[in-house]
VOLUM-186839 format. One record per residue (C-alpha): residue number from 1; x, y, z; residue in three letters. Coordinates in nm, 4 decimals. Layout:
BEGIN
+-----+----------+----------+----------+-----+
:   i :        X :        Y :        Z :  aa :
+-----+----------+----------+----------+-----+
: NUM :        X :        Y :        Z : ALA :
...
+-----+----------+----------+----------+-----+
//
This chain:
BEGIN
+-----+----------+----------+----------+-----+
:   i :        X :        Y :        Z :  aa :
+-----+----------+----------+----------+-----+
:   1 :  28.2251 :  19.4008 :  21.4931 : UNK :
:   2 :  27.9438 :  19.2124 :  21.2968 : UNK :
:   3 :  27.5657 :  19.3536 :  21.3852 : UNK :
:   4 :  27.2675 :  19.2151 :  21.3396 : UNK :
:   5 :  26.9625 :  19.2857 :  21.1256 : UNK :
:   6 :  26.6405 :  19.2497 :  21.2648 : UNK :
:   7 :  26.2486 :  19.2422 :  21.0895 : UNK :
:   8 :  25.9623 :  19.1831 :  21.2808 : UNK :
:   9 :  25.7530 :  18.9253 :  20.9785 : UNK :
:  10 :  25.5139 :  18.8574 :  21.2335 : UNK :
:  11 :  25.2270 :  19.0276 :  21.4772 : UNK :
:  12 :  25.3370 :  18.9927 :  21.8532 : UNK :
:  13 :  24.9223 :  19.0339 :  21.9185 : UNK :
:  14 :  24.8471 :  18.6787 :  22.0163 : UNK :
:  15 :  25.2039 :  18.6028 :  22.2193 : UNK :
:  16 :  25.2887 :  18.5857 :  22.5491 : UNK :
:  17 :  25.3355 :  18.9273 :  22.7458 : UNK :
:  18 :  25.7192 :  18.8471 :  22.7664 : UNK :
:  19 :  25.7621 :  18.8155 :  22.3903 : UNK :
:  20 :  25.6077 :  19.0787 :  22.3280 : UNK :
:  21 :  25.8222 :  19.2689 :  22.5792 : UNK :
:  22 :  26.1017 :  19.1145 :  22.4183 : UNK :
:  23 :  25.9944 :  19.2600 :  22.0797 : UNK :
:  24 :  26.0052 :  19.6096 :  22.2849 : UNK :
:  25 :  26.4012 :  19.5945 :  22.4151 : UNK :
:  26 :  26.4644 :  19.5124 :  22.0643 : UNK :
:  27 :  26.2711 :  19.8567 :  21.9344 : UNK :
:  28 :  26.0064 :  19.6724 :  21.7377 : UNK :
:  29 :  25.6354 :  19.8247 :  21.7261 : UNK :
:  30 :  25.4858 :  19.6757 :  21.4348 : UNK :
:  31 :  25.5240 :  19.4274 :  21.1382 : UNK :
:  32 :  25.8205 :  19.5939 :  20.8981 : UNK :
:  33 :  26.0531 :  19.7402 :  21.1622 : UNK :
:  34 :  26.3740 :  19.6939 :  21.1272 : UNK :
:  35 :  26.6496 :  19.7807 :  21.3633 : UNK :
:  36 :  27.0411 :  19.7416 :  21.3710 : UNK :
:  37 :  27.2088 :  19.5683 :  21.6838 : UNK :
:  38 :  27.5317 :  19.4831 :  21.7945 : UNK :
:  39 :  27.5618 :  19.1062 :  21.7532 : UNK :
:  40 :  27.6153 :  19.0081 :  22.1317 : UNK :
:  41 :  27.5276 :  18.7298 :  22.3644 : UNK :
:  42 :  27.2342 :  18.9664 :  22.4641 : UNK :
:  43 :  27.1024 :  19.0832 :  22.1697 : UNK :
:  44 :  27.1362 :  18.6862 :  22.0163 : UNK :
:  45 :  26.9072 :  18.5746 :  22.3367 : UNK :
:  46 :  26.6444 :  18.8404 :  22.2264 : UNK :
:  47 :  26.5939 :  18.6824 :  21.9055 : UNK :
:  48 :  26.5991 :  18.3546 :  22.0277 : UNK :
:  49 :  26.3482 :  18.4226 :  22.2456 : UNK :
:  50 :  26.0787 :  18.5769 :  21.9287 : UNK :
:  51 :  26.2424 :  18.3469 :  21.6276 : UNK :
:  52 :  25.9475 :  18.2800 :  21.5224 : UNK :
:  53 :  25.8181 :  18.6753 :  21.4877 : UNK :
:  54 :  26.1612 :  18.7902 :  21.3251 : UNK :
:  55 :  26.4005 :  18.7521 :  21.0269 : UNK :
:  56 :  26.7339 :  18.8413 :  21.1256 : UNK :
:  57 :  27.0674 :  18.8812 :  20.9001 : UNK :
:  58 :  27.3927 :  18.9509 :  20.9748 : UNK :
:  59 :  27.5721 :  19.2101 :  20.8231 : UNK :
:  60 :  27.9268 :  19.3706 :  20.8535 : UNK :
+-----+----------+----------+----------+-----+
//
């Protein structure tokens, strides 16, 4: 099953308290994390939701 890739690029300081709680089920803390997730309909709604504070790739 493909997973998913996932660098915070961006601070979460000046976002709205449910982004940043997003960033949090994801395991983000700070600009550089990365973290490996299954590449589901949940984890794909995560990064939807903070697109704009992540760089995501896909990888096997």
């Amino acid at each position: 099953m493909a997973r998913l890739k996932v660098t915070q690029i961006k601070s979460r300081i000046s976002e709205k308290k449910d982004q940043r709680d997003t960033l949090r089920s994801l395991g983000l803390k700070r600009i550089g994390d990365v973290v490996v997730r299954e590449d589901n309909a949940q984890n794909r709604g995560y990064v939807r939701a903070v697109a704009h504070l992540v760089k995501v790739e896909e990888i096997d």
